[in-house]
N, C-alpha and C positions, 0 to 999 in steps of 0.2 A: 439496331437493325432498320427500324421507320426510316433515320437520315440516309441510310444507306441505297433506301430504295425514290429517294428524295431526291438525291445528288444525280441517281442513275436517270432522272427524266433530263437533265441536262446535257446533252449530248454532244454538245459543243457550244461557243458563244452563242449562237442565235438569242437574243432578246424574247423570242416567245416561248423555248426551254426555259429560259432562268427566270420569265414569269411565272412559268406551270411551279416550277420549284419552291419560288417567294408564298407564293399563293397557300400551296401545301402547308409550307412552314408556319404560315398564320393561322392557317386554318387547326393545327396542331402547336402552340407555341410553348410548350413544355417542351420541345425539344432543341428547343434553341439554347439552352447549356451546352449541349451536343454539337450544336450547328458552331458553337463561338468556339471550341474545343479544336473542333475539326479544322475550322478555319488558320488556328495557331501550330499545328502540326504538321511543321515545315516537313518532315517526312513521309508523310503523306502526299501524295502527288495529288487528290483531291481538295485539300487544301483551299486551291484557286477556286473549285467549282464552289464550295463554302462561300470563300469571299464574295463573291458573286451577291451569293445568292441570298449572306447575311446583308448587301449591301441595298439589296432590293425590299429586302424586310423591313430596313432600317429607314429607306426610302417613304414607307407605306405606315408604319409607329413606329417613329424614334424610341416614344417612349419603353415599349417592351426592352430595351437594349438598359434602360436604368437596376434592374437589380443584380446584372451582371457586369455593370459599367470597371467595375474595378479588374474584374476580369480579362475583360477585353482591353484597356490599358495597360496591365502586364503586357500581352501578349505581342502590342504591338513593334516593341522592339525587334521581336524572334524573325519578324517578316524578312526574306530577302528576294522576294521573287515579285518582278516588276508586276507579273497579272493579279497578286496578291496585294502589294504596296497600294494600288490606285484606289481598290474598292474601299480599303482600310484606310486609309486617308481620306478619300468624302467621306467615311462614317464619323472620323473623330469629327471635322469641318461639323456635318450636320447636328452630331449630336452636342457638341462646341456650342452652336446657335441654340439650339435646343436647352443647353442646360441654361445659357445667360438669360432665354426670352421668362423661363419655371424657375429661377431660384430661388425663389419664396417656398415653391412645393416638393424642393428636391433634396435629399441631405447632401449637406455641401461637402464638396472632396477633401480630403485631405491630403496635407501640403506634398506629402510622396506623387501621391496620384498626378497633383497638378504636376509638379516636376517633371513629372515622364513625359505628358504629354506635350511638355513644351519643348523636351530635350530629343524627344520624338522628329516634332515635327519640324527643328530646327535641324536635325540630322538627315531629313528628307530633303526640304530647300537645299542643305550646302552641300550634300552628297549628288554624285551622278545617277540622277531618277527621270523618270519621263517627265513631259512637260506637267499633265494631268497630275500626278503626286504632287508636284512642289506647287502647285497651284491653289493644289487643297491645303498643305502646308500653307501659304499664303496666309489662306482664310482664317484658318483656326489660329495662327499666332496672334493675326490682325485683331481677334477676337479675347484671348487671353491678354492683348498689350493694352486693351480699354481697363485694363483691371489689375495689371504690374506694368507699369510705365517703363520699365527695363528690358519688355521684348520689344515695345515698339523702338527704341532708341535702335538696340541690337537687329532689330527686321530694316530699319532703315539702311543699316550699314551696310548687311546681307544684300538690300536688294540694290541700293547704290552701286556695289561693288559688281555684283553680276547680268545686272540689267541691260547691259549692250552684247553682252557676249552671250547673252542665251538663247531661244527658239523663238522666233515670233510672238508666237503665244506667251510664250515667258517676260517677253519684252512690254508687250501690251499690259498685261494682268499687274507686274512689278510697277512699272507708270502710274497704273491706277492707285494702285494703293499708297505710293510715294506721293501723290498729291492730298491722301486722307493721312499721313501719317504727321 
């Protein structure tokens, strides 16, 4: 019932809704079970406002998203809704960074987990997503190929292959990383 009256302050994109939201949710972070639940329940048309709003949480400590990490990696498949895909792709991207800067302090994933997340976000790049998704995709492979030498081989190929034919942004961003790969 709490998420419910949480989601209800966001009343459209506005940025200072989905603060008031993030803010709450920290302020009460037991119910961020709730909140990652919410966020994968594509039948739920609230869903989005979740994403959001886990995204801004996720924003603010990454780390509270660690005891539900595995969680949230199932889920990420289930997404098909572009207002959903964006915020859930910078979270893997941050928390991606996040777990390479702490893995000394983190228990390390197991090989399922890593698989999704790479089979994830290599499904984002080569699928039709907005530019913001695959951009985050970008990142977080970028960041998993420092650690399996066979996404960066594969991500070079991906981004060789669609890097003139994409969105400006898409063009720039693939550039960059074609020159670190």
């Amino acid at each position: 019932m709490e998420l419910d009256l949480i989601l209800a302050i966001v009343k459209n994109a506005k940025r200072s809704y989905r603060d008031a939201a993030a803010k709450a949710v920290l302020d009460r972070p037991e119910i961020l079970p709730e909140l990652i639940d919410k966020t994968f329940d594509i039948d739920d048309p609230l869903h989005i406002k979740a994403a959001w709003i886990l995204e801004l949480v996720c924003l603010d400590d990454c780390s509270l998203l660690n005891e539900y990490i595995v969680t949230f990696i199932q889920g990420m498949s289930t997404l098909k809704h572009e207002s959903a895909l964006r915020p859930v792709s910078k979270i893997c991207s941050i928390w991606s960074r996040y777990y390479f800067s702490n893995i000394s302090d983190l228990e390390e994933l197991k090989k399922k987990e890593i698989d999704e997340i790479i089979s994830c976000n290599f499904d984002w790049l080569i699928e039709e997503h907005k530019v913001a998704t695959q951009v985050y995709a970008m990142d977080t492979l970028k960041l998993w190929g420092n650690h399996e030498k066979w996404i960066n081989e594969e991500l070079r190929s991906v981004l060789q292959k669609n890097a003139d034919s994409g969105t400006s942004g898409y063009k720039v961003h693939a550039r960059k990383l074609l020159k670190n790969l």
